[in-house]
C-alpha positions as CSV (number, residue, x, y, z in Angstrom):
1,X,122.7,99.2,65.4
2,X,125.0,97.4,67.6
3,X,122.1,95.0,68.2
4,X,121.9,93.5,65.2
5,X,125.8,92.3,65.3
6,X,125.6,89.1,64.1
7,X,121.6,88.5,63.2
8,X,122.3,88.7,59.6
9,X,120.5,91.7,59.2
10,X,120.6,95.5,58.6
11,X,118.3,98.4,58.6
12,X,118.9,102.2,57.8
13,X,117.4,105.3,57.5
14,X,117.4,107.4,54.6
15,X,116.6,110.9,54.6
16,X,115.9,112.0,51.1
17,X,116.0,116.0,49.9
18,X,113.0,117.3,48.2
19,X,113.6,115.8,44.9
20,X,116.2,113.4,45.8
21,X,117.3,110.5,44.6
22,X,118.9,107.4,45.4
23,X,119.7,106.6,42.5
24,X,119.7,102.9,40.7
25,X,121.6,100.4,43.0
26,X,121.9,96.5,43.9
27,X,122.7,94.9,46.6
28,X,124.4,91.8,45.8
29,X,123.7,90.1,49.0
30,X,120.5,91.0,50.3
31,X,116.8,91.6,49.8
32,X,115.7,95.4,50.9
33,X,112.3,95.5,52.4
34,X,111.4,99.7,52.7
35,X,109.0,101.6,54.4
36,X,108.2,105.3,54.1
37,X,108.1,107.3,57.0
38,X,107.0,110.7,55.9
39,X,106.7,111.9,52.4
40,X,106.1,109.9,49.0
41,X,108.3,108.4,47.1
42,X,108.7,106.7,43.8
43,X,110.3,103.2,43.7
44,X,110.9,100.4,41.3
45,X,113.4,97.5,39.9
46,X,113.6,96.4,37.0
47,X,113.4,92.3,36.4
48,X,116.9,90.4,34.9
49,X,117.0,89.5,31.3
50,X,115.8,89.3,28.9
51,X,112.3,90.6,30.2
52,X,114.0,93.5,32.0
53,X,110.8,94.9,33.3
54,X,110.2,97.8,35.2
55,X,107.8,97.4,38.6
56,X,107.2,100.5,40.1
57,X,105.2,102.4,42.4
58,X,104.5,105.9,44.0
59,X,105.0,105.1,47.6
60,X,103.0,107.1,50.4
61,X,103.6,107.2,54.3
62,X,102.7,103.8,55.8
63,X,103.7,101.7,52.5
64,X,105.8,99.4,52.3
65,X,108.0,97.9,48.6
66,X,110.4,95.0,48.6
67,X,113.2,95.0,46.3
68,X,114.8,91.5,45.4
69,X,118.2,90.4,45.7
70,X,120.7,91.4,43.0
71,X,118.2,93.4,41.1
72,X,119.0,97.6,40.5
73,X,116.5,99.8,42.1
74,X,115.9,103.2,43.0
75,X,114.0,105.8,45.2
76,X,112.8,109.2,43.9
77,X,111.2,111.9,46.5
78,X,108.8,113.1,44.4
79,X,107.3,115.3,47.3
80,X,108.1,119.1,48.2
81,X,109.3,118.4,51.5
82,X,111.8,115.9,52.5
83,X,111.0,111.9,53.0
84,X,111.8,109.6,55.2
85,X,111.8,105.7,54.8
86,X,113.7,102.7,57.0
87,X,115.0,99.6,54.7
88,X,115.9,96.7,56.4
89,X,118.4,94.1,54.4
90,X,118.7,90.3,54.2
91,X,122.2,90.4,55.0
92,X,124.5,92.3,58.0
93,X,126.8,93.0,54.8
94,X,124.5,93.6,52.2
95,X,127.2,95.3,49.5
96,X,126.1,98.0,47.4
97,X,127.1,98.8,43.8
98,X,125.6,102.0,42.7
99,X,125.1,101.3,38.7
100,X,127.0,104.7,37.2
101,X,129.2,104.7,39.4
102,X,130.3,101.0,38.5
103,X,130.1,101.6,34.7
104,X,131.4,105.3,34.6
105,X,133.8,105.4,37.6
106,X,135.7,102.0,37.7
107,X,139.5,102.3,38.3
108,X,141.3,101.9,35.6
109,X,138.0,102.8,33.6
110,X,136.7,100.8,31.1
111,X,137.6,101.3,27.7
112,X,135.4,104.3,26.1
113,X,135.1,101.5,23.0
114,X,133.4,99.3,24.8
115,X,131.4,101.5,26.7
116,X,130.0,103.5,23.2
117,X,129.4,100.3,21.7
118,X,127.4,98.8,24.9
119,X,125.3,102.0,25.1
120,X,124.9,102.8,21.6
């Protein structure tokens, strides 16, 4: 939204597929405040070490969740039909790093030693 050039914040829409995820993310640079739309969806972080605690919620049109800064989250349609939510971010350049993508996908990839021996 040209608008917000320069107000230090985003928002977006997100459109999620019956059953769709998005799946667990950070955004190094912003808090995420969310709001669903139409449909439900479920939502949650999980706390930094060592507690590394789970908060989640079934969200339903009209509710609202607020992920923290830095911490990996995730949306999960858990409807039928499609859902709809707006999340506005702390930050006009909020980053993202989408967690399997980081860990599975880096180029050159990390070494399958270290990644058997992280996950066990």
């Amino acid at each position: 939204i040209p608008g917000l050039n320069t107000l230090g914040i985003s928002l977006v829409r997100i459109d999620y597929a019956p059953y769709g995820l998005n799946p667990p993310h950070t955004h190094p640079r912003a808090t995420e405040v969310l709001q669903v739309l139409h449909g439900s969806l479920y939502v949650g972080f999980v706390t930094s070490n060592p507690e590394n605690r789970l908060i989640s919620k079934v969200l339903y049109e009209g509710d609202v969740f607020v992920f923290p800064v830095g911490l990996i989250h995730f949306q999960f349609n858990v409807g039928k039909t499609p859902a709809v939510a707006f999340a506005a971010l702390s930050s006009q350049n909020p980053g993202v790093i989408t967690i399997a993508n980081a860990v599975f996908g880096s180029n050159p990839p990390i070494s399958d030693d270290v990644l058997a021996k992280a996950f066990q």
